[in-house]
VMD Tcl script that builds the backbone (N, CA, C; Angstrom):
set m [mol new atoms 399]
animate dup $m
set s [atomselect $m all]
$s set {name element resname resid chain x y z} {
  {N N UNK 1 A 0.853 -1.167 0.000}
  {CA C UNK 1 A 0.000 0.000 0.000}
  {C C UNK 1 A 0.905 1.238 0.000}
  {N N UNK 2 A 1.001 1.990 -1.273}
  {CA C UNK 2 A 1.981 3.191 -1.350}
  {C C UNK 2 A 0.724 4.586 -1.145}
  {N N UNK 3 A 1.472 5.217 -0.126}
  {CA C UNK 3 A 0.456 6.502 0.213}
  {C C UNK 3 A 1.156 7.583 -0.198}
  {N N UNK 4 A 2.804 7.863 -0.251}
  {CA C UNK 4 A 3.362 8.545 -0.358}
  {C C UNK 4 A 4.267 8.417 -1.478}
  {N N UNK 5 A 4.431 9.046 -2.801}
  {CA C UNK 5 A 5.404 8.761 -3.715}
  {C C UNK 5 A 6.103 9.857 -3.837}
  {N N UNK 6 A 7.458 9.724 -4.112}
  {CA C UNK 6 A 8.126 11.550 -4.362}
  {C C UNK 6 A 8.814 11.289 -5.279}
  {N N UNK 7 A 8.970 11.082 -6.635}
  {CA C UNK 7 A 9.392 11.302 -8.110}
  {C C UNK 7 A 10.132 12.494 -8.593}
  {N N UNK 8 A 10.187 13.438 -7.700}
  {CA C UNK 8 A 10.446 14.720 -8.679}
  {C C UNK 8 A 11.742 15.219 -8.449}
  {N N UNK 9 A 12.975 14.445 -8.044}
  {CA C UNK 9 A 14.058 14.070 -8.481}
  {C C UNK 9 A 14.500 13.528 -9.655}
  {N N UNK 10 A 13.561 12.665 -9.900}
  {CA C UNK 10 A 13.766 12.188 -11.486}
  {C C UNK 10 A 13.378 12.574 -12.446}
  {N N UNK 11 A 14.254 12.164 -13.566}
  {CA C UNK 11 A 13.719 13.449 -15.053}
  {C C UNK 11 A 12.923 12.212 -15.874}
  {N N UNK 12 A 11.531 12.136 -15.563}
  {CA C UNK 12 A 10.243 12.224 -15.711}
  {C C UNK 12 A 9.914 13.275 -17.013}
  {N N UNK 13 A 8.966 12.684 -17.831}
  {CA C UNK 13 A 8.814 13.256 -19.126}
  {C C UNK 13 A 7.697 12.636 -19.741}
  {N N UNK 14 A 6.384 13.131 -19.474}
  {CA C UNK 14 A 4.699 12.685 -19.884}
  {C C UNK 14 A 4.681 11.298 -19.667}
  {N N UNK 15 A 4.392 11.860 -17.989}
  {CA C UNK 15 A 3.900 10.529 -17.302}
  {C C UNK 15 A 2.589 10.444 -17.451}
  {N N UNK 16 A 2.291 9.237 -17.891}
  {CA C UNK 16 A 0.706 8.474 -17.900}
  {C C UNK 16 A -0.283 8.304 -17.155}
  {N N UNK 17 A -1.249 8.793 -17.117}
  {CA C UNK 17 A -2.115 8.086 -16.199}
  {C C UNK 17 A -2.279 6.353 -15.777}
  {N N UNK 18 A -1.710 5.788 -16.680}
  {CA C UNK 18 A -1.399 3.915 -16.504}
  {C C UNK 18 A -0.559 4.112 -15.801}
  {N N UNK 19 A 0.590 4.823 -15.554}
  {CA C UNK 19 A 1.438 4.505 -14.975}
  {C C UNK 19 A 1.627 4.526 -13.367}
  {N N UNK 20 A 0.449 5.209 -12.896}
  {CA C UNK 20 A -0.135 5.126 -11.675}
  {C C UNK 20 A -1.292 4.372 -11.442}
  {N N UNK 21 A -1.330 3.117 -12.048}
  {CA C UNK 21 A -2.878 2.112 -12.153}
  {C C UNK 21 A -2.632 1.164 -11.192}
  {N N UNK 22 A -3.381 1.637 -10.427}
  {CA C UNK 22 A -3.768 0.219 -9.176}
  {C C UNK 22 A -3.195 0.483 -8.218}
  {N N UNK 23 A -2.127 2.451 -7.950}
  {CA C UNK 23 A -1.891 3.091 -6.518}
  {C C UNK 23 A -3.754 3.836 -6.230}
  {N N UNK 24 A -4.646 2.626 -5.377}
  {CA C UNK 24 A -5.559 3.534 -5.027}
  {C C UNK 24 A -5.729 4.112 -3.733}
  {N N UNK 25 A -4.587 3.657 -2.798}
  {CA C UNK 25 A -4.278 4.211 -1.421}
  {C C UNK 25 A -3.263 5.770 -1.615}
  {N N UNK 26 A -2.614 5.835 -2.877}
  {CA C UNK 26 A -2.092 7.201 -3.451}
  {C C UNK 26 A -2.608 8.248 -2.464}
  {N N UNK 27 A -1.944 9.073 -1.492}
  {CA C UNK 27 A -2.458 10.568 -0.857}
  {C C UNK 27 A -1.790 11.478 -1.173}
  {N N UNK 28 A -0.323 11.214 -1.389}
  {CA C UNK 28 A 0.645 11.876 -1.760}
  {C C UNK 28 A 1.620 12.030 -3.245}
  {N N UNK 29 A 1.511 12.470 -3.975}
  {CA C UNK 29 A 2.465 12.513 -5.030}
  {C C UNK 29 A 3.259 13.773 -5.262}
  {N N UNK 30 A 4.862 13.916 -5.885}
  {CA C UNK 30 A 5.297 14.501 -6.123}
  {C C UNK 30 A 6.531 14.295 -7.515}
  {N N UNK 31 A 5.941 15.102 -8.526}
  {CA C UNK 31 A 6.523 14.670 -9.379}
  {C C UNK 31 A 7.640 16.042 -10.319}
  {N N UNK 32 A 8.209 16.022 -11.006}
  {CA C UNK 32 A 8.356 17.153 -11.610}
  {C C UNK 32 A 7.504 17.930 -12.375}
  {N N UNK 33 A 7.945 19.295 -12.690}
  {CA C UNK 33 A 6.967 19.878 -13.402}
  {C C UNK 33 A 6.792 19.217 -15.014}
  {N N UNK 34 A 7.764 18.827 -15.429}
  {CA C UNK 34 A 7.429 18.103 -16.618}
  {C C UNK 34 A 6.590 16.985 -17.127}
  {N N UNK 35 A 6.017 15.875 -15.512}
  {CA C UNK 35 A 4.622 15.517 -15.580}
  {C C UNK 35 A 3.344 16.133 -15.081}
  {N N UNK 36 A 2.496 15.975 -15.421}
  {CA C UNK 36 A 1.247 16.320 -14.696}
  {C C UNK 36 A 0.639 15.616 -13.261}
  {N N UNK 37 A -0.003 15.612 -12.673}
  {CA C UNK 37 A -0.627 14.696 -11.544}
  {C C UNK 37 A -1.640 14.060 -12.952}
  {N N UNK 38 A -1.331 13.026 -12.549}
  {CA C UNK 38 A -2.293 12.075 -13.453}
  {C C UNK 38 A -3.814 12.034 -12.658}
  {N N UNK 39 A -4.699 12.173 -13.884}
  {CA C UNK 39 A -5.811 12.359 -13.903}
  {C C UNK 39 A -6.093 14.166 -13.587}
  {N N UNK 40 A -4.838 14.845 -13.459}
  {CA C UNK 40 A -5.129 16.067 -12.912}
  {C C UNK 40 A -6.309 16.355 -11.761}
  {N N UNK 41 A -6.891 18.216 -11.896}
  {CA C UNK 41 A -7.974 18.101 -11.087}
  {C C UNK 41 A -9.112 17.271 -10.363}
  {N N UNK 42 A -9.633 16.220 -11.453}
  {CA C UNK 42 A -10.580 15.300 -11.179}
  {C C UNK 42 A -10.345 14.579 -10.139}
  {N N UNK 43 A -8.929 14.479 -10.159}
  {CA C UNK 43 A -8.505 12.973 -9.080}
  {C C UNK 43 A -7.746 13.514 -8.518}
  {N N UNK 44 A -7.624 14.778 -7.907}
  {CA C UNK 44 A -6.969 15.159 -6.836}
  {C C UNK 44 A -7.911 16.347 -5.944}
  {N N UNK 45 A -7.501 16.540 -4.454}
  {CA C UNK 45 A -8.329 17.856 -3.866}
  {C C UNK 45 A -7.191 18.953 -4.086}
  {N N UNK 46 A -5.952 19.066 -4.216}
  {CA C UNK 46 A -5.240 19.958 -3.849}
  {C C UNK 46 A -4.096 19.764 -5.324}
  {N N UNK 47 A -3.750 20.553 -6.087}
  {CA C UNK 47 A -2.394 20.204 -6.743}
  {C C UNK 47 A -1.457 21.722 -6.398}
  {N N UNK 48 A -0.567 21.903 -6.426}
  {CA C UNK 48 A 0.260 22.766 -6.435}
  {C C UNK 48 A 1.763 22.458 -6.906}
  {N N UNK 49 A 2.294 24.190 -7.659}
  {CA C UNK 49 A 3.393 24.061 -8.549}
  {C C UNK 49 A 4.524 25.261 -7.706}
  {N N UNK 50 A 5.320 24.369 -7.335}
  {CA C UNK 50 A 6.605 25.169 -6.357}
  {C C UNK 50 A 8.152 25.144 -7.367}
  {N N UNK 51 A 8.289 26.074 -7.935}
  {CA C UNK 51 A 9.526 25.969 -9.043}
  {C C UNK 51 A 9.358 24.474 -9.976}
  {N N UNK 52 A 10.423 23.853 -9.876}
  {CA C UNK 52 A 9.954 22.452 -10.577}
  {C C UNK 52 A 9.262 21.340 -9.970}
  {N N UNK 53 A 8.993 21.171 -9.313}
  {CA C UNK 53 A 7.900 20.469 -8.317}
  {C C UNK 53 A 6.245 20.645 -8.428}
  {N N UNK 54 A 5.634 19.616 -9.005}
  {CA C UNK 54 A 4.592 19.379 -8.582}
  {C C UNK 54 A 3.844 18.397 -7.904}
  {N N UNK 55 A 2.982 19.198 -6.918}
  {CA C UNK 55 A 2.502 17.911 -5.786}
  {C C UNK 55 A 0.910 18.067 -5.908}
  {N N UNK 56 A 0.468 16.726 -6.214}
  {CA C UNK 56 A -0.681 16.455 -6.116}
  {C C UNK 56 A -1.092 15.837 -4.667}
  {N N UNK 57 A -2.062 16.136 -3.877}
  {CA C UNK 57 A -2.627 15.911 -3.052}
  {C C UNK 57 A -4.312 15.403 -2.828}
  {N N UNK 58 A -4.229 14.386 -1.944}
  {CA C UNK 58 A -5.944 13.768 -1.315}
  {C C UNK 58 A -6.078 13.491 -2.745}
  {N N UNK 59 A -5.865 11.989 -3.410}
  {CA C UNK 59 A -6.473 11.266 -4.357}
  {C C UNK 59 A -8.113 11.084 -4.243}
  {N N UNK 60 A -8.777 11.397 -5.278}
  {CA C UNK 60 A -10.250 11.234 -5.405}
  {C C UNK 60 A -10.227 10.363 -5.828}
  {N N UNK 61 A -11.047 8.942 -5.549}
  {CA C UNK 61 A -11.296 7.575 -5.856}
  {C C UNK 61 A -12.299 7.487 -6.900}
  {N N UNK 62 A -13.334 8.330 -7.017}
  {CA C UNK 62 A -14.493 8.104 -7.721}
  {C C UNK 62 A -15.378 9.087 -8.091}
  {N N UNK 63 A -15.417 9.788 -9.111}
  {CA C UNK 63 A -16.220 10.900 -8.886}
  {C C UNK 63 A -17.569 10.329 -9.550}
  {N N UNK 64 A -18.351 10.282 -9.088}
  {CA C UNK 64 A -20.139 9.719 -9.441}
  {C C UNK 64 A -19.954 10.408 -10.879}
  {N N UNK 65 A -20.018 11.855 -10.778}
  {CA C UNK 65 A -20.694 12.902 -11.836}
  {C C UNK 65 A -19.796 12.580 -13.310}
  {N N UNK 66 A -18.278 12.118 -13.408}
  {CA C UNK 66 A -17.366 11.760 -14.313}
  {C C UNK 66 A -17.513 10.033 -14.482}
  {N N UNK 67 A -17.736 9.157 -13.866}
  {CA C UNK 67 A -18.131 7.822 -13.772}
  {C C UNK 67 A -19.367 8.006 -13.600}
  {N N UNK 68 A -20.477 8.052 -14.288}
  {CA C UNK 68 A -21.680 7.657 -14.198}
  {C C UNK 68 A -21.824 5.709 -14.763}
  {N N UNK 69 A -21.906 5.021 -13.198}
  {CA C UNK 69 A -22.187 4.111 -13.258}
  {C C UNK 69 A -23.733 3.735 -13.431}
  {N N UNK 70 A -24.175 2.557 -14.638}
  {CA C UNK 70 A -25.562 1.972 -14.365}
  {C C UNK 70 A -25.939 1.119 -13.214}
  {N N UNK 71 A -27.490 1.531 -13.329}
  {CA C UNK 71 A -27.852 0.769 -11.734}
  {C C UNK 71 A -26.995 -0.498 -11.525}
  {N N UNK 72 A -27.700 -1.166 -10.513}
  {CA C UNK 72 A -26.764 -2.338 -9.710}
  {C C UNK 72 A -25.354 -2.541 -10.045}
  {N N UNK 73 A -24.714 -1.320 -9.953}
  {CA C UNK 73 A -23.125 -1.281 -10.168}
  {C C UNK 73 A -22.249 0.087 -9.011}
  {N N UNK 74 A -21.382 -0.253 -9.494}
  {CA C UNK 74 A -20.812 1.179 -8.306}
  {C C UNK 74 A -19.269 1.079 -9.176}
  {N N UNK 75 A -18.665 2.654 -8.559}
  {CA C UNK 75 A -17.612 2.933 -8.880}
  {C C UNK 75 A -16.224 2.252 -7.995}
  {N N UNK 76 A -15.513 1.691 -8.778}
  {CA C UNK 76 A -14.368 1.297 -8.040}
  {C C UNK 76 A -12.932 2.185 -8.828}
  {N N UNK 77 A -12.638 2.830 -8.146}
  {CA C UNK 77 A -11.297 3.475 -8.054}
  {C C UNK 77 A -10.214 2.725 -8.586}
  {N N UNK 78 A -9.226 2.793 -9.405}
  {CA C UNK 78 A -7.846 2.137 -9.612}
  {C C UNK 78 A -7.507 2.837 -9.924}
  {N N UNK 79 A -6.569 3.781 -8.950}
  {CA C UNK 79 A -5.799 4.530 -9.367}
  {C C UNK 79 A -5.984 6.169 -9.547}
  {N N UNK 80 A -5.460 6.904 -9.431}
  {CA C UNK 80 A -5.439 8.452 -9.807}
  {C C UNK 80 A -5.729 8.591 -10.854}
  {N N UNK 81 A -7.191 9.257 -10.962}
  {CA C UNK 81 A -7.993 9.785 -12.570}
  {C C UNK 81 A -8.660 8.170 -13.177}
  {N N UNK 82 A -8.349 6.958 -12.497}
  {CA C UNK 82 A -8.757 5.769 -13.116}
  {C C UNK 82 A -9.777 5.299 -12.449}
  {N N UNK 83 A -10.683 4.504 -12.792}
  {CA C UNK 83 A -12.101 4.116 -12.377}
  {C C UNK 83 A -13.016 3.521 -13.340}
  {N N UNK 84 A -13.236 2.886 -12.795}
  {CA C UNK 84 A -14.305 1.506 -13.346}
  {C C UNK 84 A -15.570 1.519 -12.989}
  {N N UNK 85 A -16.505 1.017 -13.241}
  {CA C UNK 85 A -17.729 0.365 -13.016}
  {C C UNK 85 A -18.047 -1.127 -12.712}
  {N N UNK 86 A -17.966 -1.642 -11.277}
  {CA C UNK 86 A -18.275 -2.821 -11.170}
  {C C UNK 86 A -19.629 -3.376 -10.872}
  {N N UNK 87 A -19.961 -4.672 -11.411}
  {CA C UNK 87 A -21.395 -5.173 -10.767}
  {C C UNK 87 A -21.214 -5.540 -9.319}
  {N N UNK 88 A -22.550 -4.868 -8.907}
  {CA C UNK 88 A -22.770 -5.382 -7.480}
  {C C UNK 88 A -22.979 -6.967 -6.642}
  {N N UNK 89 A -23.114 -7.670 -6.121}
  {CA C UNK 89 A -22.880 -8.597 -6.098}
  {C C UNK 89 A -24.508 -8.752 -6.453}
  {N N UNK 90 A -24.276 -10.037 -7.082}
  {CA C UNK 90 A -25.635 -11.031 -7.446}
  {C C UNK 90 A -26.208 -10.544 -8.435}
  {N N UNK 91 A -25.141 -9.629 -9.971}
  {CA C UNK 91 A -25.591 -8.473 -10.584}
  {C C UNK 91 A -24.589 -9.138 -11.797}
  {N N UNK 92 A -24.459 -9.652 -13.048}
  {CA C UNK 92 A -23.496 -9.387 -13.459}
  {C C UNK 92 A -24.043 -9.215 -15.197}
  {N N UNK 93 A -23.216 -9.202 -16.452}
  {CA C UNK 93 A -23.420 -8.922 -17.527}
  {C C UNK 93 A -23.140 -7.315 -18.322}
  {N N UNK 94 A -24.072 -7.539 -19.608}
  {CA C UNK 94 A -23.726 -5.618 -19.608}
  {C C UNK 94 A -24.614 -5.103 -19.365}
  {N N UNK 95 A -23.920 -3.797 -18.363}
  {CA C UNK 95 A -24.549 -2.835 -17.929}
  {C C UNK 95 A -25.167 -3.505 -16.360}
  {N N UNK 96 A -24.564 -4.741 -16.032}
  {CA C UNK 96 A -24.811 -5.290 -14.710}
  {C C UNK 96 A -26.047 -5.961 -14.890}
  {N N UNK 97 A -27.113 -5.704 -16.043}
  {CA C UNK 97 A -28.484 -6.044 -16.361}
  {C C UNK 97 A -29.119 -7.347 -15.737}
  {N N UNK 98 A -28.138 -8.144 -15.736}
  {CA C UNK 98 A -28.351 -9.754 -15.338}
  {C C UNK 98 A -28.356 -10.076 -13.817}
  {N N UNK 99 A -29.871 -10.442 -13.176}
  {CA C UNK 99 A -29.585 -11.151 -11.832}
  {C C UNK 99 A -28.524 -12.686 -11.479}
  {N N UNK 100 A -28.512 -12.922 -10.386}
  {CA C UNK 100 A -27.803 -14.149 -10.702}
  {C C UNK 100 A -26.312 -14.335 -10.487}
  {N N UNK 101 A -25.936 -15.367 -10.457}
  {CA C UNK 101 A -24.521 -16.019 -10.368}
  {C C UNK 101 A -24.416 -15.887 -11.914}
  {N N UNK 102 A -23.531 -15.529 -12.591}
  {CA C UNK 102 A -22.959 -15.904 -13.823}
  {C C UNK 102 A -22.770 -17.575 -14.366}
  {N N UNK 103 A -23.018 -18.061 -14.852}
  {CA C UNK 103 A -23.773 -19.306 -15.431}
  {C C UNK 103 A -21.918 -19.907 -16.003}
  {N N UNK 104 A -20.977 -20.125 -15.168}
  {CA C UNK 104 A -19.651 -20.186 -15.533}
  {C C UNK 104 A -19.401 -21.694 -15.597}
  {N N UNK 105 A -20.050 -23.029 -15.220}
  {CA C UNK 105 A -20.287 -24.000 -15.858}
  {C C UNK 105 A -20.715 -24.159 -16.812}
  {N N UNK 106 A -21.921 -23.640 -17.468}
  {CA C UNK 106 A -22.704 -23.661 -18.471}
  {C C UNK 106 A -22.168 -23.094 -19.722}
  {N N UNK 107 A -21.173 -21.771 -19.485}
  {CA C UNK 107 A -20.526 -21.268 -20.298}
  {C C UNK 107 A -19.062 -21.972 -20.441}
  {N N UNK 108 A -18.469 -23.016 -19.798}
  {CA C UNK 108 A -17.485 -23.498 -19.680}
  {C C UNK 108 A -17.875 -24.875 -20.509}
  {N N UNK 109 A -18.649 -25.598 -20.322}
  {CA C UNK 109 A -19.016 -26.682 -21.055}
  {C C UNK 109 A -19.438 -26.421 -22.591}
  {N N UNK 110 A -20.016 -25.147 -23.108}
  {CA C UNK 110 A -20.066 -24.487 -24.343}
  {C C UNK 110 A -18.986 -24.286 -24.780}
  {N N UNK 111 A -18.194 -23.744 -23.898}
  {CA C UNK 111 A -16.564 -23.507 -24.899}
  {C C UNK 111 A -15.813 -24.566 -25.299}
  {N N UNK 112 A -15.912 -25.464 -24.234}
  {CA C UNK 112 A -15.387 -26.657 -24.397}
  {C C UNK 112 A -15.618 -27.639 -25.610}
  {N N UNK 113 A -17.050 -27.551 -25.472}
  {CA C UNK 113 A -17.502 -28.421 -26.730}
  {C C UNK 113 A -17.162 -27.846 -28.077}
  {N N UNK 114 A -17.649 -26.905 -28.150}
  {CA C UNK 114 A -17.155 -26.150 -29.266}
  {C C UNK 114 A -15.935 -26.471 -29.580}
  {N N UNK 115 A -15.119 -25.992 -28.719}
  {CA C UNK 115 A -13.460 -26.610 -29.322}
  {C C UNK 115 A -13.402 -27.613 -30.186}
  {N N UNK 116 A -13.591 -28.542 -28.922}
  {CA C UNK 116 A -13.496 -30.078 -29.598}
  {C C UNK 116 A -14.073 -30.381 -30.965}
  {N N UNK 117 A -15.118 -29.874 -30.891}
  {CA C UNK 117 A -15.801 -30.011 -32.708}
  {C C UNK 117 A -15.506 -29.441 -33.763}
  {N N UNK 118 A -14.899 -27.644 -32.947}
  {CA C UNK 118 A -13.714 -27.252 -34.612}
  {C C UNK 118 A -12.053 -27.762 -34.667}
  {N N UNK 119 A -11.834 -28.408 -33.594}
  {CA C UNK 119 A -10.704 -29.182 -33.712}
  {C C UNK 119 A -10.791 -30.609 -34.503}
  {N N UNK 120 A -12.064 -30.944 -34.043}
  {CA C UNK 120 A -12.414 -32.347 -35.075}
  {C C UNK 120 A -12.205 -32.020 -36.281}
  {N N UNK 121 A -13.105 -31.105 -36.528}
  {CA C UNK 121 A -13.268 -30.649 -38.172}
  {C C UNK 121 A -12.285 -30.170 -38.947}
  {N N UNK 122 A -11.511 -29.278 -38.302}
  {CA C UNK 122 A -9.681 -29.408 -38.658}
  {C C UNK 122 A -9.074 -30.293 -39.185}
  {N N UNK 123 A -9.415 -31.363 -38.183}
  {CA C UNK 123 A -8.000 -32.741 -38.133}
  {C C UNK 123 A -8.891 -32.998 -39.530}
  {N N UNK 124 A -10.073 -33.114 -39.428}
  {CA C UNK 124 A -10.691 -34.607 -40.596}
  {C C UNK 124 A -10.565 -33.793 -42.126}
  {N N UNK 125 A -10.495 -31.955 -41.993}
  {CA C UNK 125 A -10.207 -31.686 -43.485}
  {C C UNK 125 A -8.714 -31.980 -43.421}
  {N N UNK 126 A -7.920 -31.584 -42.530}
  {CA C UNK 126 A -6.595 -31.587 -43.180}
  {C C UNK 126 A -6.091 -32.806 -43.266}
  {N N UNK 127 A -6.422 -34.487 -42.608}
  {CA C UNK 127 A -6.172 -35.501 -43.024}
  {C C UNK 127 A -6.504 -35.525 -44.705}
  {N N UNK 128 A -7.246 -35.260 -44.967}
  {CA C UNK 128 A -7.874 -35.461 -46.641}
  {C C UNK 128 A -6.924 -34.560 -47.507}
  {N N UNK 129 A -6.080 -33.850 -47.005}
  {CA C UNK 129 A -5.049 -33.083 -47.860}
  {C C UNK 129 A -3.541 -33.677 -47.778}
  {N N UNK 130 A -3.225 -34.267 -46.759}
  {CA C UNK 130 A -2.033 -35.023 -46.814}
  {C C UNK 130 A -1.888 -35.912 -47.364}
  {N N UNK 131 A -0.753 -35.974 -48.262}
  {CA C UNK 131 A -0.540 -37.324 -48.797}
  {C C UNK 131 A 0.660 -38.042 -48.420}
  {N N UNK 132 A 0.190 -39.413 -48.483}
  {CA C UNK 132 A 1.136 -40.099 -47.899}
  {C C UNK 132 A 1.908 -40.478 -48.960}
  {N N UNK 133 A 3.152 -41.016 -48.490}
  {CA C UNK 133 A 4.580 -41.351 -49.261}
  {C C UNK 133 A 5.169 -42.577 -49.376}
}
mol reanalyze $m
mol bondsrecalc $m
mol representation Tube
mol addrep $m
């Protein structure tokens, strides 16, 4: 769990918002002026610029109004300026639409079979193209 990062010793040059994916305990950053606080304003309460130093402060996890999640879902945070939409539990599909456990036998025995039958159908055209010697 990193709360505190200080970067701005290093020559840093358009840092990414990925590149802070999955610090969502982030409170502290300090980077040079030549990156931005990733996600900027949105995902921070405080930024400030002291000669070459910039420090972003109090990571925002989720803003509702920029993540507008659909019902039976909620915002999950990864990261500074990053955020998702997850289903709630007993919720899953698109847009969360689907009650229920996800049907992951049912969809596992479909894939499965499937395989096996365009793998059949493989072997039995390309036997008919080989010739033997």
């Amino acid at each position: 769990m990193v709360q505190y990062l200080v970067l701005d010793a290093n020559p840093l040059y358009n840092c990414s918002v990925e590149d802070f994916r999955g610090l969502t305990d982030l409170y502290f950053l300090s980077v040079p002026t030549t990156c931005s606080c990733p996600g900027e304003l949105t995902a921070w309460e405080d930024i400030t610029i002291q000669g070459n130093i910039t420090t972003c402060q109090g990571q925002i996890t989720c803003r509702q109004d920029l993540v507008p999640c659909p019902a039976s879902s909620h915002c999950a945070g990864n990261g500074p300026g990053l955020a998702e939409c997850s289903c709630d539990e007993g919720h899953h599909g698109y847009k969360c639409s689907r009650q229920g456990k996800f049907p992951t036998a049912g969809f596992a025995i479909g894939l499965i079979s499937s395989t096996i039958v365009a793998a059949g159908i493989m072997w039995c055209t390309h036997r008919r193209h080989t010739k033997m010697e």
